[in-house]
GUMIVEX-221274 format. One record per residue (C-alpha): residue number from 1; residue in one letter; x negated, y, z negated. Coordinates in steps of 0.2 Angstrom, whole numbers. Each point is the difference from the previous one (the first is absolute). Last residue first. Layout:
<rs>
<r num="NUM" residuo="A" x="X" y="Y" z="Z"/>
...
</rs>
This chain:
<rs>
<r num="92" residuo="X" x="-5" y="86" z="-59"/>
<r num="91" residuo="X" x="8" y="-13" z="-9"/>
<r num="90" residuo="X" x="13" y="1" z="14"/>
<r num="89" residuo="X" x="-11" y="-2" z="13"/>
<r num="88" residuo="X" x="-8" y="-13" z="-8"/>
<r num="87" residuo="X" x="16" y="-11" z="-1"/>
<r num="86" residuo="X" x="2" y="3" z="19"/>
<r num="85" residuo="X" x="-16" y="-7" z="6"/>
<r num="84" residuo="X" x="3" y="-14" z="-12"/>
<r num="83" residuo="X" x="15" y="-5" z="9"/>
<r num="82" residuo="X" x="-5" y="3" z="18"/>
<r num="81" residuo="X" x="-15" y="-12" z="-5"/>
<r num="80" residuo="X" x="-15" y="10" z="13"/>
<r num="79" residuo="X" x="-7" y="10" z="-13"/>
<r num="78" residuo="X" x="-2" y="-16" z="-12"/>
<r num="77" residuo="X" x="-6" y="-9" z="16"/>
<r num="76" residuo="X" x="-13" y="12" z="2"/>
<r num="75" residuo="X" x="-6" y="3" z="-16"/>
<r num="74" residuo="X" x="-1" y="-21" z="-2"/>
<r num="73" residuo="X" x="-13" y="1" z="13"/>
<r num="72" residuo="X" x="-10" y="14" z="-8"/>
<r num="71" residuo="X" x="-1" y="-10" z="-15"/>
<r num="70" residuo="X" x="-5" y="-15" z="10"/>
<r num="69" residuo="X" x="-13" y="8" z="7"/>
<r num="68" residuo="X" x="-7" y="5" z="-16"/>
<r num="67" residuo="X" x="0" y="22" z="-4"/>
<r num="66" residuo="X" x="-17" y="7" z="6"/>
<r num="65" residuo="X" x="6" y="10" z="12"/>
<r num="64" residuo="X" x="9" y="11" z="-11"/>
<r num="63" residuo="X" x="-4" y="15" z="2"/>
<r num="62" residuo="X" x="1" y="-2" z="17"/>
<r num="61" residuo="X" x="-14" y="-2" z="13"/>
<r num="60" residuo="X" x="7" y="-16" z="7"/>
<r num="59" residuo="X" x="16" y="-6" z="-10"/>
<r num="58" residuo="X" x="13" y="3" z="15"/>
<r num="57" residuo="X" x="16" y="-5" z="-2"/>
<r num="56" residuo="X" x="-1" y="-6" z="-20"/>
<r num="55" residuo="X" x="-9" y="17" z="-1"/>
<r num="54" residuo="X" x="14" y="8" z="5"/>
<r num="53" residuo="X" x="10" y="-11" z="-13"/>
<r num="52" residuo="X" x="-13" y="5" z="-15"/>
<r num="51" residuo="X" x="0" y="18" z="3"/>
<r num="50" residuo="X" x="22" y="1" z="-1"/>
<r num="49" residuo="X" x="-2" y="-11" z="-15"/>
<r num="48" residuo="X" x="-10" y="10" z="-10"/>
<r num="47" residuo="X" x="-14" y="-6" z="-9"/>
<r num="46" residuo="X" x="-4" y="-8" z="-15"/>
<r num="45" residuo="X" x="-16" y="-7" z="-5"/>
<r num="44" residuo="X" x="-4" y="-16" z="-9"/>
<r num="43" residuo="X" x="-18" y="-9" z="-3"/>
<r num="42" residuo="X" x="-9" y="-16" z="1"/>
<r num="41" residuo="X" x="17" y="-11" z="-2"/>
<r num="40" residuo="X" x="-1" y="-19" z="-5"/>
<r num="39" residuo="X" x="-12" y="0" z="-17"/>
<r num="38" residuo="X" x="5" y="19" z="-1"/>
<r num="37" residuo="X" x="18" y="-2" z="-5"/>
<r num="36" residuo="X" x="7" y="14" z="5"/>
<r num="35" residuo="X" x="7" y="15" z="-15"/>
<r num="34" residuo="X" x="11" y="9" z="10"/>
<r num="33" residuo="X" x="5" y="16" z="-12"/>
<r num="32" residuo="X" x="16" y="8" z="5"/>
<r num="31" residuo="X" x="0" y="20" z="4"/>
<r num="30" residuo="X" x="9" y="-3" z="16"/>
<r num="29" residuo="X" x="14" y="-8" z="-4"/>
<r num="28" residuo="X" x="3" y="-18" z="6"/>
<r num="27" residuo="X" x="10" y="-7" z="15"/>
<r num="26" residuo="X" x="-5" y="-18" z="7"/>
<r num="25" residuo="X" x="-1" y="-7" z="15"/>
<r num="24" residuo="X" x="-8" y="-20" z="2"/>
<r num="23" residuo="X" x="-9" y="-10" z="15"/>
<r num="22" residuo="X" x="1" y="-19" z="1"/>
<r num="21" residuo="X" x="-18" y="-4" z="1"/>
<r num="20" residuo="X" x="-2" y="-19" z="6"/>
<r num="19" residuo="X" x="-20" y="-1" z="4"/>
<r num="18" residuo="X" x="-10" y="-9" z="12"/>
<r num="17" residuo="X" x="-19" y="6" z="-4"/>
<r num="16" residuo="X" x="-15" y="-10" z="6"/>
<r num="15" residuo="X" x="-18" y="5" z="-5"/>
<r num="14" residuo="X" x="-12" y="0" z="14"/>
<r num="13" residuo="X" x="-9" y="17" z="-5"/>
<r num="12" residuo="X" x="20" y="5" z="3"/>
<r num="11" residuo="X" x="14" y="-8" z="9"/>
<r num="10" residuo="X" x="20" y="5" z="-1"/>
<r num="9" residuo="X" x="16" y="-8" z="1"/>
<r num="8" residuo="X" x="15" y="9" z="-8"/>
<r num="7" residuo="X" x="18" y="-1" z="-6"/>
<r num="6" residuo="X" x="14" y="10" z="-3"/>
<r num="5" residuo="X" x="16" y="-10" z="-4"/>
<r num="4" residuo="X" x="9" y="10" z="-9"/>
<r num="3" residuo="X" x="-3" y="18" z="4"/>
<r num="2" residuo="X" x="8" y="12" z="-8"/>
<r num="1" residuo="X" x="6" y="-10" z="-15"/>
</rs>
């Protein structure tokens, strides 16, 4: 695991969230076929990881601004974990 103990607190229209989401990595082929399970995913879109972690450092007027806070908190942490730093830049 990546992240472990990644864990998050966050309000909206007065719903509470407090969430344990140990963060993943995992290597596929490009040409594989993610099928998400719509009841708990809207919608799926890769990116590339270089895009996603400067957005991660500033998400304002990016292309992907619209990423969840917590998601742009666990960018920065992965790019910030000397050990996952390396294992991207060797997959890259």
């Amino acid at each position: 695991m990546a992240l472990p103990n990644f864990r998050y607190k966050a309000v909206h229209e007065g719903i509470m969230e407090n969430e344990i989401c140990p963060v993943l990595i995992g290597f596929c082929s490009p040409d594989l076929t993610i099928t998400p399970n719509y009841e708990e995913v809207e919608s799926i879109e890769w990116v590339s990881r270089d895009a996603f972690f400067k957005t991660c450092e500033d998400p304002c007027n990016s292309e992907f601004e619209w990423c969840s806070p917590w998601s742009l908190m666990e960018g920065r942490l992965l790019k910030a974990t000397p050990w996952v730093a390396e294992l991207l830049r060797k997959t890259s």
